[in-house]
C-alpha positions as CSV (number, residue, x, y, z in Angstrom):
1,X,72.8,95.6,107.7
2,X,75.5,97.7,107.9
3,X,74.5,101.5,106.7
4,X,77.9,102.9,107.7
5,X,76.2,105.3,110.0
6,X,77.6,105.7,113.4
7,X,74.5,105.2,116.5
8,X,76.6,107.9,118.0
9,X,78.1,110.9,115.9
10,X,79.3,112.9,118.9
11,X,82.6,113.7,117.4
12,X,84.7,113.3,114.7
13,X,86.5,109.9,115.6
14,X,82.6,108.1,115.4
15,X,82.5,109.3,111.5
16,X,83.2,106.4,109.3
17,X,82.7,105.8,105.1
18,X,80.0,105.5,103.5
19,X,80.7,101.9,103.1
20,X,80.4,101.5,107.2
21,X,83.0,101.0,109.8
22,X,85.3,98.6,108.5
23,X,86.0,101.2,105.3
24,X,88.1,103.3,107.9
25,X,90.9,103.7,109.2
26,X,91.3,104.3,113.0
27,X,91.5,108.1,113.7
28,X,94.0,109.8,116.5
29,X,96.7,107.0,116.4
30,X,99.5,109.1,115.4
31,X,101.2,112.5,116.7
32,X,103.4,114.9,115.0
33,X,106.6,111.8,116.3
34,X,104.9,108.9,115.5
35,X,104.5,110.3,111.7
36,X,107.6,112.2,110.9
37,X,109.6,109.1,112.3
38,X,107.2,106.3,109.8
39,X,107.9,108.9,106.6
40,X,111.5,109.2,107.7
41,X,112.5,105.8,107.4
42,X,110.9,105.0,103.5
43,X,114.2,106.8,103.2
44,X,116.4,104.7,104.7
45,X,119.0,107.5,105.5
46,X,122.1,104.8,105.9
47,X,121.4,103.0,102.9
48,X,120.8,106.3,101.0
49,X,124.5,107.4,102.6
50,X,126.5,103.8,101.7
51,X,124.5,103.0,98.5
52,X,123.1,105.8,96.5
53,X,125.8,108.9,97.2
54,X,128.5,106.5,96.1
55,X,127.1,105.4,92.8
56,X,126.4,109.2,92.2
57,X,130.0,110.0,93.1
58,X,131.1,106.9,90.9
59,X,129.2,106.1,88.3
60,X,127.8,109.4,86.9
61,X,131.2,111.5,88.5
62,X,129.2,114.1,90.0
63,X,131.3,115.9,92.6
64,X,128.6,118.4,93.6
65,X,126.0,115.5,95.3
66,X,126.3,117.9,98.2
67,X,125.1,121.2,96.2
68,X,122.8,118.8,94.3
69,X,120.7,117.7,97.6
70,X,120.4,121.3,98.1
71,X,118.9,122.0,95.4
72,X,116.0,119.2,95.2
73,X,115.8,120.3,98.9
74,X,114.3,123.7,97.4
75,X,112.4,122.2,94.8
76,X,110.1,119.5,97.2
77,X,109.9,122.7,99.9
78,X,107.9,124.4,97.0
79,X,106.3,121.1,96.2
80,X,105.1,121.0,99.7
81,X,103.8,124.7,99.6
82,X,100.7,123.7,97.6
83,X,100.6,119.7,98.3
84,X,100.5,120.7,102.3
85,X,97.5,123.4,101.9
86,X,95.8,120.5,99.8
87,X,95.9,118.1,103.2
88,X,94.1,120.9,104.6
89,X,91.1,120.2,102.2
90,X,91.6,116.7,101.2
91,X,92.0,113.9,104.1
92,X,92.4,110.5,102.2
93,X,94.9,107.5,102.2
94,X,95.3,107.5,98.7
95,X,96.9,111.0,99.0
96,X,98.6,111.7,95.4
97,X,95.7,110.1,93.7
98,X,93.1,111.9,95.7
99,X,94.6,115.1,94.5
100,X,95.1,114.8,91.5
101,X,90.9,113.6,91.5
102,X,90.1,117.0,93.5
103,X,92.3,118.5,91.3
104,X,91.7,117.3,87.5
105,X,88.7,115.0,88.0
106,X,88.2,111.3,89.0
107,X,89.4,109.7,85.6
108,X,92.6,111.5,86.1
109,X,92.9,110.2,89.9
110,X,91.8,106.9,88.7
111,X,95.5,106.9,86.7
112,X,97.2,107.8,89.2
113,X,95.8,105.9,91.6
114,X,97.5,102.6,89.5
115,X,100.8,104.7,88.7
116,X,101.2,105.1,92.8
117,X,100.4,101.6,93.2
118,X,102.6,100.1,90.6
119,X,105.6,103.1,92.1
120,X,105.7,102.2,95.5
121,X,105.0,98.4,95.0
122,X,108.1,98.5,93.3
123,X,109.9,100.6,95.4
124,X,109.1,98.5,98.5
125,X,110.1,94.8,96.3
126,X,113.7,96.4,95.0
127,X,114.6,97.2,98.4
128,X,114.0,93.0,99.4
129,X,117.0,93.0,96.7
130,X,119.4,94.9,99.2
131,X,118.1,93.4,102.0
132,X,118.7,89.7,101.1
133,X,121.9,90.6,99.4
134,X,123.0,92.7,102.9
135,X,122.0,89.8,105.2
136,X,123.8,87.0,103.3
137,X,126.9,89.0,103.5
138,X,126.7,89.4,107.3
139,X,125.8,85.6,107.1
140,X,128.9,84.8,105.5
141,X,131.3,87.7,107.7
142,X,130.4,86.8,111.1
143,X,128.3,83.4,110.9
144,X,130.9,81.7,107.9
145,X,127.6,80.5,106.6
146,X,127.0,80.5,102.8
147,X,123.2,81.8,102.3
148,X,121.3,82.9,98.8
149,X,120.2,86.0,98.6
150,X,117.1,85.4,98.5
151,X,116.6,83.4,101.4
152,X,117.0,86.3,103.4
153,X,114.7,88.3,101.1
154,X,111.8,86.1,100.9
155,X,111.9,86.2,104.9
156,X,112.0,89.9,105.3
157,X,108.9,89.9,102.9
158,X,107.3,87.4,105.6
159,X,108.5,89.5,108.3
160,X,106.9,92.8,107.0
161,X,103.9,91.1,105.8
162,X,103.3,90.1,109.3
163,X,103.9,93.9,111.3
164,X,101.9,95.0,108.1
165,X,98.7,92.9,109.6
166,X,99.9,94.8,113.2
167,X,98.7,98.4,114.1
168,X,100.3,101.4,112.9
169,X,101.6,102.4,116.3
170,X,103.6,99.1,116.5
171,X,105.5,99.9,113.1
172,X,105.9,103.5,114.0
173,X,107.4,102.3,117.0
174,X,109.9,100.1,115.4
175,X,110.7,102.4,112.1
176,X,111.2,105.0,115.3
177,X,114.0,103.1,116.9
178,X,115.8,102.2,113.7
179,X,115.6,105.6,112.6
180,X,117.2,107.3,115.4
181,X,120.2,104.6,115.7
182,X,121.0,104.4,112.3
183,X,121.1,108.7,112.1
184,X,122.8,108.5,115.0
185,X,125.4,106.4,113.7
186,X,126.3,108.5,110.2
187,X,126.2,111.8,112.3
188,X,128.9,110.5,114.2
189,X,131.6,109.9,111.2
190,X,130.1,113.2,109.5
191,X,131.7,114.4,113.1
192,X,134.5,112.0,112.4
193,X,135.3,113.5,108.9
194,X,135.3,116.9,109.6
195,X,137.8,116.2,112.7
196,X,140.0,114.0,110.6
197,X,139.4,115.0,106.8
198,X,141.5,113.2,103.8
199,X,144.5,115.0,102.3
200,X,142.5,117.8,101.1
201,X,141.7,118.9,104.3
202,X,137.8,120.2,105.5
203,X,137.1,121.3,101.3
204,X,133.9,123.5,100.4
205,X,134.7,122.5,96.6
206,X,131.2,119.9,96.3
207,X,129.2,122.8,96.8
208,X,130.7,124.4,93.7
209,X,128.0,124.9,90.7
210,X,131.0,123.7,88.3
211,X,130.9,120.6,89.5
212,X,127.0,119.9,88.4
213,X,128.4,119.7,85.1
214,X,128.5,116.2,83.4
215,X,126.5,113.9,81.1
216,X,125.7,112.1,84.3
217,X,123.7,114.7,85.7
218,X,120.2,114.1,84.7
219,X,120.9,110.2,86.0
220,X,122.1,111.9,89.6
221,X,118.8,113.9,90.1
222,X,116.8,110.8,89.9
223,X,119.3,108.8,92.4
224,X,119.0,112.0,94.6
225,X,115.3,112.6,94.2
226,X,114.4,109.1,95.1
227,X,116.7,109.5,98.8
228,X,113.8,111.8,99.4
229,X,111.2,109.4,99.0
230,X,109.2,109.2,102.0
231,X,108.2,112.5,102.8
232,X,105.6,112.9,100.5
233,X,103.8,110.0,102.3
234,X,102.6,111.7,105.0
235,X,99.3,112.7,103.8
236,X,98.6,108.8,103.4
237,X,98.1,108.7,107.1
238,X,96.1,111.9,107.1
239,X,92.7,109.6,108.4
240,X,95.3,108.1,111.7
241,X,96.1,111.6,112.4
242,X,94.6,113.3,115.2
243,X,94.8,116.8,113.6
244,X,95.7,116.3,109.9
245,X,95.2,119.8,109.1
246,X,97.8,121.0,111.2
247,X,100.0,117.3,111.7
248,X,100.3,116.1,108.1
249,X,101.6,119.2,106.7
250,X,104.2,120.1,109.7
251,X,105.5,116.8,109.2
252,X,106.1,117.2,105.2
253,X,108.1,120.3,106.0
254,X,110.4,118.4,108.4
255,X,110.8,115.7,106.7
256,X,111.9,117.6,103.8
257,X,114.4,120.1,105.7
258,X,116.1,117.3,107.1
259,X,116.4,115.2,104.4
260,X,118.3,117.8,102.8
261,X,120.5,118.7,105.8
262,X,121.3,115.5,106.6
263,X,121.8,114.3,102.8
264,X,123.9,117.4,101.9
265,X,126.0,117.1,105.1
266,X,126.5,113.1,105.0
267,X,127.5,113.4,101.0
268,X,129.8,116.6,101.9
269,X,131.5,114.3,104.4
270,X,132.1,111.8,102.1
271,X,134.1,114.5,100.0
272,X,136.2,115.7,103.4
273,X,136.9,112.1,104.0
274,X,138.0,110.8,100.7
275,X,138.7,114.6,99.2
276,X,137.1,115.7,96.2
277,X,139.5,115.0,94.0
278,X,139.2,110.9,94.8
279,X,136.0,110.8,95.6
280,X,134.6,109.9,92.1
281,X,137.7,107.2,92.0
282,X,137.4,106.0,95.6
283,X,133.2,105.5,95.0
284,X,134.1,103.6,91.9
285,X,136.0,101.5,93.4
286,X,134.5,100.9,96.3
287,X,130.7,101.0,96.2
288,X,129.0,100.7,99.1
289,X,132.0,99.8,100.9
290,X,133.4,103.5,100.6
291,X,131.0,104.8,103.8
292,X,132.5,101.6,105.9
293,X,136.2,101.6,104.8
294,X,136.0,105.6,105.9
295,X,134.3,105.2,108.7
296,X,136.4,102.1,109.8
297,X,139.7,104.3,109.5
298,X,138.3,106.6,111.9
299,X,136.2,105.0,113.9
300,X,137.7,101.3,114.3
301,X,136.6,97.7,113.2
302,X,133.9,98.1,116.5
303,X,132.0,100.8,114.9
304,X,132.2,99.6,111.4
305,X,130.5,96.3,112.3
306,X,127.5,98.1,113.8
307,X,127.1,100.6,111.0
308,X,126.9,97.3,108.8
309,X,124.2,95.9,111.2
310,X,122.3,98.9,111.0
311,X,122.4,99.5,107.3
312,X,120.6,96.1,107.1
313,X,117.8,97.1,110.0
314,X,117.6,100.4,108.1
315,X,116.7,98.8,104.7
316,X,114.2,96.8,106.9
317,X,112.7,100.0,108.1
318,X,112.6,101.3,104.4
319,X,110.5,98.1,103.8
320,X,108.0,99.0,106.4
321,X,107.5,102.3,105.2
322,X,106.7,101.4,102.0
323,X,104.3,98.3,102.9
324,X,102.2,100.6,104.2
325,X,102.0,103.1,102.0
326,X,101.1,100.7,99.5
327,X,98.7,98.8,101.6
328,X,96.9,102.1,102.5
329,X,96.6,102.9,98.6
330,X,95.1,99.7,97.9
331,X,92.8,100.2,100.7
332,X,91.7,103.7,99.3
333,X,91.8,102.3,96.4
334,X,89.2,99.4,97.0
335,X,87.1,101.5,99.2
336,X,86.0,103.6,96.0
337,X,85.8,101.0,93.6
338,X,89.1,101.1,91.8
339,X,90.2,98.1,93.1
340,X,87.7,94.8,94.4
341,X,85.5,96.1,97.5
342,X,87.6,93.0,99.2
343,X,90.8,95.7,99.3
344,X,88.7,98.6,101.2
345,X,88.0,97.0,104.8
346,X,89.8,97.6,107.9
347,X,91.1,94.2,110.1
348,X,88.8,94.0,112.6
349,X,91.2,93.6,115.6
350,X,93.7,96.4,114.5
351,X,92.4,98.4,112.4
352,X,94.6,98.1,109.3
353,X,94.5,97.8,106.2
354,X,94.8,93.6,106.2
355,X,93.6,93.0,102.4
356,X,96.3,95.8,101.2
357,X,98.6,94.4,103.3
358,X,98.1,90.8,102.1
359,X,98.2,91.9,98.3
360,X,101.8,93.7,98.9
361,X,103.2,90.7,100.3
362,X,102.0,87.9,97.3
363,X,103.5,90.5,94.6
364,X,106.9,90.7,96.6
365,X,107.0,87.1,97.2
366,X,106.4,86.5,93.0
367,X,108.7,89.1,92.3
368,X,111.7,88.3,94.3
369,X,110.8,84.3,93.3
370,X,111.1,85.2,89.8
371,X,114.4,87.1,90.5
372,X,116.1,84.0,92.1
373,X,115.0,81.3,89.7
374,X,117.2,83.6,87.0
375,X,119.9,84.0,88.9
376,X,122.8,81.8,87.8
377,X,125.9,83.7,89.7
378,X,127.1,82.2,93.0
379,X,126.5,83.3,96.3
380,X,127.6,86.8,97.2
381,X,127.4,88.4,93.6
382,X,125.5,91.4,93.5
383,X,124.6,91.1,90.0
384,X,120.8,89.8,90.7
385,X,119.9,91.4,94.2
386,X,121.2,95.2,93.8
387,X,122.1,95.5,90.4
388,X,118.9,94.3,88.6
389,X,116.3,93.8,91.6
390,X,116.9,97.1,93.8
391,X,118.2,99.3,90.6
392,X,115.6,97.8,88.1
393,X,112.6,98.3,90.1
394,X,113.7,101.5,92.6
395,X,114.2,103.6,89.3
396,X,110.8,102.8,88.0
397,X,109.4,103.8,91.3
398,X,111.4,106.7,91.7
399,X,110.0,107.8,88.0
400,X,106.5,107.0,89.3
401,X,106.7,109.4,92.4
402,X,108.2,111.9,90.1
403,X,105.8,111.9,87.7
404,X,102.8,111.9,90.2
405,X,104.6,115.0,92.1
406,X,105.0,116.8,89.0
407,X,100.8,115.9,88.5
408,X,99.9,116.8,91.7
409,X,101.0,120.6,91.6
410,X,99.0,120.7,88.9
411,X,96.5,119.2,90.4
412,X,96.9,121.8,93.5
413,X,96.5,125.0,91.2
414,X,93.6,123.4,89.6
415,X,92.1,122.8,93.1
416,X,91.9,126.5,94.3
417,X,91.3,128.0,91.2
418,X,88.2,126.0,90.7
419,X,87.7,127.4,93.7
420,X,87.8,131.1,93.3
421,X,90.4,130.4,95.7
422,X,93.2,131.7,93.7
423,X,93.8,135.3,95.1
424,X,94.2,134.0,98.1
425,X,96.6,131.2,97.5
426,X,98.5,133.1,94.9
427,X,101.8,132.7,96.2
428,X,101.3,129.0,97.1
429,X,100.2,128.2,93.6
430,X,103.0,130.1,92.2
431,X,105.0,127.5,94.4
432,X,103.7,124.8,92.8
433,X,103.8,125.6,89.4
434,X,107.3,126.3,89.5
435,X,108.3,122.9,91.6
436,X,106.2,121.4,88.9
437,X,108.1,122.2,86.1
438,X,111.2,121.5,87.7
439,X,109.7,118.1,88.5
440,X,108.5,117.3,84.7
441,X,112.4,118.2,83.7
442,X,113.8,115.8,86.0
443,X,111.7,113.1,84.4
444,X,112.1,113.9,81.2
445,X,116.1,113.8,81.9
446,X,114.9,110.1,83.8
447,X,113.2,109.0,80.7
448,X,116.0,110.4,78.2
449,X,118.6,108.3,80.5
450,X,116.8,105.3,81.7
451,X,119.3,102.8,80.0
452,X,121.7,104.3,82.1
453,X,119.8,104.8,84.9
454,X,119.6,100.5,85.0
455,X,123.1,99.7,83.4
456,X,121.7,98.7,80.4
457,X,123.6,99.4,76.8
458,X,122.3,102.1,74.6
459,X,119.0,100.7,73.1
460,X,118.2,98.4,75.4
461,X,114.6,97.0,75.6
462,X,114.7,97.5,79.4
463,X,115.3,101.1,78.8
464,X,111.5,101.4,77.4
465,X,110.2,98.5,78.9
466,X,110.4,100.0,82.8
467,X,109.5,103.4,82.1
468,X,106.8,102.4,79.5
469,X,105.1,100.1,82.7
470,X,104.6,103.6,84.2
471,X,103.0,104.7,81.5
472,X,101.2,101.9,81.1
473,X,99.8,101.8,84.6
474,X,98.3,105.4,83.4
475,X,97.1,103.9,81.0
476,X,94.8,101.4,82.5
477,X,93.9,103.5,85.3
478,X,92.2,106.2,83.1
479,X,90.7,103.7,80.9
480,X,89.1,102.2,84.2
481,X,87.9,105.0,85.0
482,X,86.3,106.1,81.6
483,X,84.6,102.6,81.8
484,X,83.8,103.5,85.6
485,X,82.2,107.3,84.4
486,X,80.1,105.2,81.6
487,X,78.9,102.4,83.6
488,X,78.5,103.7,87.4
489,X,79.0,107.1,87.7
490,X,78.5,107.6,91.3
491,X,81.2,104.7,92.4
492,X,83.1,107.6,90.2
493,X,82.4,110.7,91.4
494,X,83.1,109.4,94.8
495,X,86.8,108.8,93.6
496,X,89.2,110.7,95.9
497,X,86.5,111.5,98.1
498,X,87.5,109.2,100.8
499,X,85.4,109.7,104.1
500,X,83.9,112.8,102.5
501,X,81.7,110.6,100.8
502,X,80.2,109.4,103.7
503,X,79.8,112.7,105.4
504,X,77.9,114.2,101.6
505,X,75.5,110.9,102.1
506,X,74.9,111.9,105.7
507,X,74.3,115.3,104.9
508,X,71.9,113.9,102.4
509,X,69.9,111.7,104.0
510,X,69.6,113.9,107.4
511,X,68.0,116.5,105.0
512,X,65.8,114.0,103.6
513,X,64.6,113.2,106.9
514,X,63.7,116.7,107.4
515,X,62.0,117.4,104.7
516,X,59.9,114.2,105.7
517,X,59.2,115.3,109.0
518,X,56.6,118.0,108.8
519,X,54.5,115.3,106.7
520,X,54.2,113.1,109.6
């Protein structure tokens, strides 16, 4: 029987849970690259550059996207003051839910542990919206072929289900070289705009704090917050680390700072190219196709088709990203008994997490089937794919992560004052109470706005019914865990523990055995 003890505990990468080896996940598989390059791409720089900045410059007529990115730049870097020194002290693949457990208690991790797996679940299914929708159009451009939407879709989900069964290093490698190419790409008509700006010439205007003002503003912080997506991931790999005390929380940092560079620049250059002054009318009219018909005028036909190539390999890398993040909550998830045991074993041959992967997949494959079977407009119209699928279900996500970052500080001065920690991490706590009430504004502005947020009319039932799913999920998660305090209360104290659970039973049974050893 397996007792989840290791025959050998000669270092670190022999510990396992306390459920035995297949409860882990394989330690020392990624570096400082391997992770900064797998959190990058959950936010799909391109698609955040030729979809969301363009509906923020159209739709809500904020000018100052540039100042804007700044701005939430500055609030996630104080985020990641306190959530990075909480990777320090907590190493588990359910990272915002384990926090919040260490934090506020189990019951309260057990409710966010269903908030971050209903979040990124539909995070990672909107984005098969764009992707089919993308991939039929380049169907139709260069093949002349007339394919659904969803075709497409329902193959990507196949396609990530597969590199989802794959080891890590395999999808690090390939949200690496999508990454670079596509970043590569947008710096060069940034370049191009500055060198050849619109009638306005090289404007600082967008990073004037009058042009913030607007009705649509609390609907723009929510499309900019959710471009950051992906950084706060990193501490889901924290067990495939091989120092996640020092690796996990160097990569948050980057990933933040340049997320904001490169979001602030790229928007910026969207205002030199078009000037500020057309660029709410330009976006409006153009949609996604502003970035391309900009860039085209620069850069040639050549250049364009490329960029439109990798905007669809980058919404694929976006897809990766967040299949493992969810598959890796659903393995934390199952391995402490918030989820069937069935969820919290390792593959065998690869190490991850199959049964997570597995579950992703079946919801995206129901989800994106439902989408299609409604869909009565002909091939080529957004309406279904991006404008319900991707805007329906990234906006719940998006309120999801917001709500579980706001939580999580929280959760972090808890942590260290339970402690007697506090003195000493005054200054990071101060950090994250201040990001944390920045972070519970911008989702009560999301809430306030949601019916705008999804193009619904005022008084909408969608307008209640997404956000109240969130809500919901909270809901069920603490009640599972009030049953779980009643009815086994050590499958819930262990909640958020992670491997830590196994190394507490260790501890306990190697004093039991020398306690026992003077009697025989």
């Amino acid at each position: 029987m397996t007792t989840g003890r290791s025959s050998t505990l000669t270092g670190t990468a022999e510990i396992r849970t306390y459920k035995g080896q297949d409860r882990a996940l394989r330690a020392g598989r990624l570096g400082t690259a391997g992770l900064l390059l797998s959190v990058l791409a959950a936010s799909a720089p391109l698609m955040v550059v030729a979809g969301v900045m363009p509906t923020t410059f159209g739709v809500m007529g904020i000018v100052g996207q540039p100042l804007l990115f700044v701005i939430l730049g500055v609030v996630l870097a104080l985020f990641s003051v306190g959530y990075a020194e909480m990777s320090r002290h907590v190493h588990n693949a359910g990272a915002f839910y384990a926090y919040i457990a260490r934090g506020l208690g189990p019951t309260a991790g057990a409710g966010a542990s269903f908030v971050a797996l209903v979040a990124y679940s539909a995070m990672q299914v909107g984005v098969y919206g764009i992707f089919g929708f993308e991939v039929s159009g380049l169907c139709a451009t260069y093949l002349d072929t007339e394919v659904a939407w969803w075709i497409p879709a329902l193959i990507g989900v196949a396609l990530t289900g597969l590199l989802g069964w794959l080891k890590i290093d395999l999808n690090a490698r390939v949200l690496g070289v999508l990454l670079l190419v596509e970043c590569l790409l947008v710096v060069a008509f940034d370049v191009a705009a500055l060198a050849d700006p619109g009638p306005e010439g090289v404007s600082l205007n967008a990073f004037d704090p009058g042009t913030l003002t607007g009705a649509g503003l609390g609907t723009a912080l929510c499309f900019c917050i959710a471009a950051f997506v992906g950084f706060e991931q990193s501490p889901v790999y924290a067990e495939e680390t091989s120092r996640p005390h020092i690796v996990v929380s160097r990569v948050m940092f980057l990933a933040v700072g340049f997320a904001a560079l490169f979001f602030a620049l790229s928007s910026w250059a969207l205002t030199v190219a078009a000037g500020p002054g057309a660029i709410v009318r330009d976006s409006a009219e153009a949609g996604p196709g502003l970035l391309f018909g900009l860039a085209e005028a620069r850069l040639g036909g050549a250049f364009t088709d490329v960029l439109h190539v990798l905007f669809t390999t980058g919404i694929f890398a976006a897809m990766l990203s967040f299949h493992n993040v969810v598959a890796r909550y659903a393995f934390a998830m199952g391995r402490e008994g918030l989820l069937p045991a069935a969820f919290g074993r390792t593959s065998p041959t690869s190490g991850a997490p199959a049964t997570g992967s597995l579950l992703q997949t079946v919801i995206a494959v129901v989800v994106v089937a439902a989408f299609a079977v409604t869909d009565d407009k002909p091939a080529g119209d957004p309406t279904t794919p991006v404008l319900h699928l991707l805007t329906w279900m990234g906006n719940l996500g998006a309120l999801g992560v917001i709500l579980l970052m706001a939580t999580a500080s929280v959760a972090v001065i808890a942590f260290f004052v339970r402690r007697g920690a506090a003195a000493a991490q005054l200054w990071r706590l101060v950090a994250a109470g201040l990001s944390g009430l920045a972070l519970l504004g911008i989702a009560a502005y999301t809430v306030k706005d949601f019916d705008v947020l999804v193009g619904a009319g005022p008084g909408s039932a969608l307008g209640w019914i997404l956000p109240g799913t969130v809500f919901a999920a909270a809901a069920v998660g603490l009640v599972h865990g009030a049953v779980l305090r009643r009815t086994r209360p050590e499958a819930h104290a262990r909640i958020g523990l992670g491997n830590e659970a196994f190394r507490l039973d260790q501890a306990a049974e190697d004093a039991a055995e020398e306690a026992a050893a003077p009697a025989k």
